[in-house]
C-alpha positions in Angstrom: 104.1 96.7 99.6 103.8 96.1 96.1 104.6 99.0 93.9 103.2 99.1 90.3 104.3 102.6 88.2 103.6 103.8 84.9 104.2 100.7 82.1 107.8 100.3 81.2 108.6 101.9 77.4 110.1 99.3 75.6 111.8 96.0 77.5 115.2 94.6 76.9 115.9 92.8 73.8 119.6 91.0 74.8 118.5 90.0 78.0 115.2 88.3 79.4 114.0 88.3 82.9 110.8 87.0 84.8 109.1 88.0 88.3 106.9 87.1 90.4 105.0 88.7 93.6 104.2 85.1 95.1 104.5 84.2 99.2 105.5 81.1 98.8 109.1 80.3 97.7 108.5 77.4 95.3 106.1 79.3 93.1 107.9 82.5 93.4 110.2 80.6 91.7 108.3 78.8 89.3 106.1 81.8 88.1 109.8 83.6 87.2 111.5 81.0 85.6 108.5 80.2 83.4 108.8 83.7 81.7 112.5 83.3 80.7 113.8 80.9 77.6 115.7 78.5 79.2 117.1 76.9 75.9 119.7 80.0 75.7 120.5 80.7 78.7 124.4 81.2 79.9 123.5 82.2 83.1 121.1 83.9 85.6 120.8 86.5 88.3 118.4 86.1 91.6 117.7 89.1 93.6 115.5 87.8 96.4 113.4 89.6 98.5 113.6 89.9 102.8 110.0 88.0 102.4 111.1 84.8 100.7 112.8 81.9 102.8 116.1 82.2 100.7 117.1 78.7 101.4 113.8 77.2 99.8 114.5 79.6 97.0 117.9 78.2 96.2 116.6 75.1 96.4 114.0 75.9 93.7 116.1 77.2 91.7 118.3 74.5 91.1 115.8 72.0 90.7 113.7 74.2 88.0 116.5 75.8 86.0 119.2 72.7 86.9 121.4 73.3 83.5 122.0 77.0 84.2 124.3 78.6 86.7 122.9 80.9 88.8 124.0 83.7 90.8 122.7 86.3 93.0 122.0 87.2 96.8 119.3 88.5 99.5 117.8 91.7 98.4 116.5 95.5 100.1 114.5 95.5 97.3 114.3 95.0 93.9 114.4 97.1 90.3 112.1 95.3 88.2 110.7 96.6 84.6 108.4 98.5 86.5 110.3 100.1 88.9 111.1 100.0 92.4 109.6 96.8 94.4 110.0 95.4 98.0 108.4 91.5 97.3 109.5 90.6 93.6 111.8 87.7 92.8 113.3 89.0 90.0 115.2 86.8 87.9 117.5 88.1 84.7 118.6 85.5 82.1 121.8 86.6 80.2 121.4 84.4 77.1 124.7 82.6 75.8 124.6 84.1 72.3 126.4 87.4 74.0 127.5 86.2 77.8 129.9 84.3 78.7 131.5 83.4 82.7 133.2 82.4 85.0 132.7 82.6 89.0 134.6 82.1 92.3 133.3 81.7 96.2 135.1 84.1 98.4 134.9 82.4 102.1 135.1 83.4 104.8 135.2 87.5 104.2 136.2 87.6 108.4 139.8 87.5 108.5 140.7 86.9 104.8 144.0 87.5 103.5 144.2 90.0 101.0 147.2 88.4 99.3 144.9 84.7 98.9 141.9 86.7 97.6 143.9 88.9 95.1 145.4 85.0 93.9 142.1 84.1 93.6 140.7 86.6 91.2 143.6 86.5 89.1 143.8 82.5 89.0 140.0 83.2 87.7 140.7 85.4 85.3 144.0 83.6 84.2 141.7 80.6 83.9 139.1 82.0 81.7 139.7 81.6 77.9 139.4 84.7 76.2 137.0 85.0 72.9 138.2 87.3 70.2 137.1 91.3 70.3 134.9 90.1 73.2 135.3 92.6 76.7 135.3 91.9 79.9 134.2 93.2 83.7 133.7 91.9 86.9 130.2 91.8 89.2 130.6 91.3 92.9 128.0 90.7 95.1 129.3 90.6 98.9 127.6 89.9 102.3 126.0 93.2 103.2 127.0 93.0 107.3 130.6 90.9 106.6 132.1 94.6 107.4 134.7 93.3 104.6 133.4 95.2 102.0 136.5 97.4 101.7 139.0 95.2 102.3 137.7 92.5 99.5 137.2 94.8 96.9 140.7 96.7 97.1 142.6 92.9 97.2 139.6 92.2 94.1 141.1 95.1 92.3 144.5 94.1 93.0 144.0 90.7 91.7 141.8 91.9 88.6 144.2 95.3 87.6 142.5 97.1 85.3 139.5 94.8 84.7 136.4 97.2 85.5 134.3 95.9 88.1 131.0 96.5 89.7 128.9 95.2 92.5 126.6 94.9 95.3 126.0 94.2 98.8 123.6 92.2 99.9 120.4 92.9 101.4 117.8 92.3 103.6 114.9 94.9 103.7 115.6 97.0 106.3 116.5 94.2 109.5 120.1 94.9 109.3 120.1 91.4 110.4 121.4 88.6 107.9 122.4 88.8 104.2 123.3 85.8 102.1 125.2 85.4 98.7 123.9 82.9 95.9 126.4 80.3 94.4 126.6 76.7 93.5 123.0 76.7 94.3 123.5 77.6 98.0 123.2 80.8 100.3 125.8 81.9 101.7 126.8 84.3 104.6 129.6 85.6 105.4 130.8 85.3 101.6 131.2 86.9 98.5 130.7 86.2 95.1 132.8 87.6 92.3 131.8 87.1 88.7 133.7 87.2 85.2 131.5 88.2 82.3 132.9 88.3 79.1 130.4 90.1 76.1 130.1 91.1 72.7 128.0 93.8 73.9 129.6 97.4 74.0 129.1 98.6 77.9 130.2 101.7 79.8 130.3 101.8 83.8 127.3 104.2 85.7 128.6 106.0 89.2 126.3 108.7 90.9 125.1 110.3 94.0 123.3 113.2 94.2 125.2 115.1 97.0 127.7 117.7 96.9 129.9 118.7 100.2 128.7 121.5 102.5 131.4 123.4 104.9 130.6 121.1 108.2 133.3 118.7 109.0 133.0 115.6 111.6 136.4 114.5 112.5 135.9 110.9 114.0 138.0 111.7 117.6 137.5 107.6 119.0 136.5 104.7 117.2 136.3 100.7 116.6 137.1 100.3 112.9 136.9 96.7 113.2 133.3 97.0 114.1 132.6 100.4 112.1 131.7 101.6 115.2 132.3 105.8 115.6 131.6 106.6 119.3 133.3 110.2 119.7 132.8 113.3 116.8 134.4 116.2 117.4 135.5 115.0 120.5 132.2 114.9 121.8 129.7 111.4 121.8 129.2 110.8 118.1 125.3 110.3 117.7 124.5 113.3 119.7 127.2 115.8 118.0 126.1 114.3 114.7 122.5 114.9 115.2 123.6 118.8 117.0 125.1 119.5 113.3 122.0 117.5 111.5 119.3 119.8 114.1 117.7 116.8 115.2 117.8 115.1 118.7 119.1 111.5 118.8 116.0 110.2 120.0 115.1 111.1 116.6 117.7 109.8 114.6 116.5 107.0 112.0 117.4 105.6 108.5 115.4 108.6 106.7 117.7 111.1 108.7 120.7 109.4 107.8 119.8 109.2 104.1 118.5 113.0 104.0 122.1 113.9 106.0 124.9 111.7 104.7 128.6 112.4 105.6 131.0 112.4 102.6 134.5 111.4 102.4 137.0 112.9 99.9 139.1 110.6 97.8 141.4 112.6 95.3 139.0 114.6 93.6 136.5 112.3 94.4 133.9 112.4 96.8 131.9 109.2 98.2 129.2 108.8 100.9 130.3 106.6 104.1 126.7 105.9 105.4 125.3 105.5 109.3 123.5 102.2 109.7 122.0 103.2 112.9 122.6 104.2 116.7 124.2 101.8 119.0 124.8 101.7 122.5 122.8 105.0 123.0 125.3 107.8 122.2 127.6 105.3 119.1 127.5 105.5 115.2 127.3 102.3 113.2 129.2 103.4 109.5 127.8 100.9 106.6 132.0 101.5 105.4 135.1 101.5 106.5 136.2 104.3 109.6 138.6 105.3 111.4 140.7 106.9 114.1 141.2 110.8 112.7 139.0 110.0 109.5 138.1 113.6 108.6 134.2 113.4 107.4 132.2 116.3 105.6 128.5 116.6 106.2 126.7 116.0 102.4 124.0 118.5 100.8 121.6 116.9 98.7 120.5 118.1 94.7 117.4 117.2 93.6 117.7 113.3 93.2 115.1 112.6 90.7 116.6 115.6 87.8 119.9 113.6 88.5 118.8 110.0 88.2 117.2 111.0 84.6 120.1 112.9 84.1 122.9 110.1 85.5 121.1 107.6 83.1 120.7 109.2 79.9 124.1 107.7 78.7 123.8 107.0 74.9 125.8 104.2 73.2 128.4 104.7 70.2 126.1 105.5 67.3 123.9 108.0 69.6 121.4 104.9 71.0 119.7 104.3 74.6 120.8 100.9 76.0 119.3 98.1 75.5 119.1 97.6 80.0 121.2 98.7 82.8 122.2 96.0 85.2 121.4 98.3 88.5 123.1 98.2 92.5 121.2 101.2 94.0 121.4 101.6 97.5 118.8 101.1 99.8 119.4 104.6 101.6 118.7 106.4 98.5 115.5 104.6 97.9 114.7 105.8 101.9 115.0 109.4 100.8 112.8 108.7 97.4 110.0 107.2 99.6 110.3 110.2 102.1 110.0 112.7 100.1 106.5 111.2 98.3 108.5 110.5 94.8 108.4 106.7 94.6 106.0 106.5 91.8 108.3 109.2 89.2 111.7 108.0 90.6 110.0 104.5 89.3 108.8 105.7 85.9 112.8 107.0 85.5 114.2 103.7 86.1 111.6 102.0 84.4 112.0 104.1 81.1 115.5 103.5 81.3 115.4 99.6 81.3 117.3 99.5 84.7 116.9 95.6 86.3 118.9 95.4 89.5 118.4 95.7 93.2 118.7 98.0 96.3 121.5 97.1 98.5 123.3 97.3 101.9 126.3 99.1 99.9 128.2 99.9 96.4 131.4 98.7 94.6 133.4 99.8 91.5 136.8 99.8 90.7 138.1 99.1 94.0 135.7 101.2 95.9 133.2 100.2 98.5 130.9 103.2 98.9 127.2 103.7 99.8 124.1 106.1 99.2 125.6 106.2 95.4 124.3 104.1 92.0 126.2 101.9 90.4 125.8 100.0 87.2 126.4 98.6 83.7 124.8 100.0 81.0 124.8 97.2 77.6 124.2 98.4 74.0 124.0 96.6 70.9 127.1 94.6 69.5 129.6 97.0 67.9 132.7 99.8 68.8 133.4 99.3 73.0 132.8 102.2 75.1 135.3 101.9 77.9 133.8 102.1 81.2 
């Protein structure tokens, strides 16, 4: 399904990107690459949809834009100048007057050790020369079924200290079956990719959900956190006390019910969504982040999602401007309850009027924190004062 809102109001100046809706992998990526100006180009994103063969469009992409790097990964959708899309290769060209970077493979995510991956990031960032009154933050994009999510980005965060960073996982429409990574002009599964942007652009870091925590707790009684696996609630089987609280049966359990119900965890004074993938093994909970044994969880009430997505992105830069764009990583969930509730086509105008390019994923990251059903992103202004994200 092709989705075509209300014409964007204004596109980005610092950054240029091209799409294209085409089947076939080689022309998808031709048609996209033709709309960007390859002479300036530092480097590029690729958020490839479930559609696309994404080996043919690696491929394609290095021999049609061979003399710039370029990153990305496997996509449950994409945020294109128009809004939300399921079948757009979208690619966004961050032009070398005001980008700089430097990247590293994380493989394999399965057993890594958190002490080599913190080494890592910091032998990258050690590594990367430093421009004067330029700043700096991190993008990671990370296979969206590794189950490593949490453990990479807390030994990312170690290794970066207080370097801000942001990120993604990987997508691939709703299958649940296979995600991939883009680097060195390759796909890659069980992987992650962790990118070092340095800008003259001010920034300042976007984290939002629109729930709030209700007075019905889920307190996981048996589980298999190596597998995110929750298979007792309350002490009772998990999907069928979950969906008791939820007033639905399990039979009726489904993506849309886990987006409309999420379960909440509390971090300080924080509070972050730990999504359910899905029912397994009849009466199990698959979690899309990190459980375990005596994890107390909270059963989430939603606000109205479309007042705080205006709301969220209405972030004004240092002299009182809109940005410029906002690099997006929007969870697929989210996007679920959008299209169930009929609002696809206003939730689209939003993101279009606010010059967000990005992609729905299989989870969220920022500083150290793998989370899902929230939005997370960069939003770049003009040169000037830095806004601290």
């Amino acid at each position: 399904m092709n989705l075509h809102p209300p014409q964007t109001l204004g596109t980005p100046k610092l950054v240029n990107f091209g799409v294209s809706y085409a089947g076939d992998p080689d022309l998808a990526v031709q048609q996209a690459a033709a709309q960007l100006d390859r002479e300036s180009i530092c480097f590029v994103l690729a958020f490839v949809p479930d559609r696309l063969d994404h080996d043919r469009v690696s491929q394609a992409l290095t021999r049609t834009l061979p003399n710039a790097p370029v990153f990305g990964c496997t996509t449950a959708g994409q945020i294109t100048p128009g809004g939300y899309e399921n079948d757009t290769l979208l690619l966004v060209a961050f032009p070398r007057r005001h980008f700089r970077c430097a990247s590293s493979l994380i493989h394999p995510l399965k057993q890594m050790s958190i002490e080599a991956t913190a080494l890592q990031a910091r032998t990258l960032a050690d590594r990367f020369q430093r421009t004067a009154n330029w700043n700096r933050f991190a993008v990671i994009f990370a296979d969206g079924l590794s189950k490593q999510e949490d453990v990479l980005v807390a030994a990312l965060d170690a290794g970066l200290g207080d370097l801000p960073s942001f990120g993604g996982s990987a997508g691939h429409g709703l299958a649940f079956d296979e995600t991939y990574v883009l680097h060195g002009g390759k796909c890659h599964s069980n992987a992650a990719l962790l990118l070092l942007v340095e800008t003259d652009l001010d920034f300042t870091g976007l984290e939002f959900d629109h729930f709030m925590p209700t007075d019905r707790q889920l307190v996981v009684t048996d589980a298999q956190p190596e597998d995110r696996i929750v298979t007792e609630i309350n002490g009772a089987p998990a999907a069928s006390e979950y969906a008791r609280l939820v007033g639905h049966d399990v039979s009726e359990l489904s993506p849309r019910v886990f987006a409309e119900n999420p379960v909440l965890v509390r971090n300080h004074d924080t509070w972050h969504v730990r999504a359910i993938q899905q029912v397994v093994d009849g009466n199990s909970l698959a979690f899309l982040s990190a459980i375990e044994n005596g994890l107390v969880l909270t059963l989430g009430q939603g606000k109205e999602i479309l007042q705080t997505l205006e709301a969220e992105l209405s972030v004004l830069g240092p002299e009182g401007q809109r940005p410029d764009f906002v690099l997006g990583f929007d969870c697929v969930l989210r996007r679920l309850e959008i299209e169930q509730n009929e609002v696809i086509s206003e939730a689209s105008r939003i993101l279009s009027s606010h010059r967000v390019l990005g992609f729905n994923t299989y989870g969220e990251q920022h500083r150290g924190v793998h989370m899902n059903q929230t939005f997370v992103g960069i939003a770049f202004f003009p040169p000037g004062r830095t806004l601290r994200p």
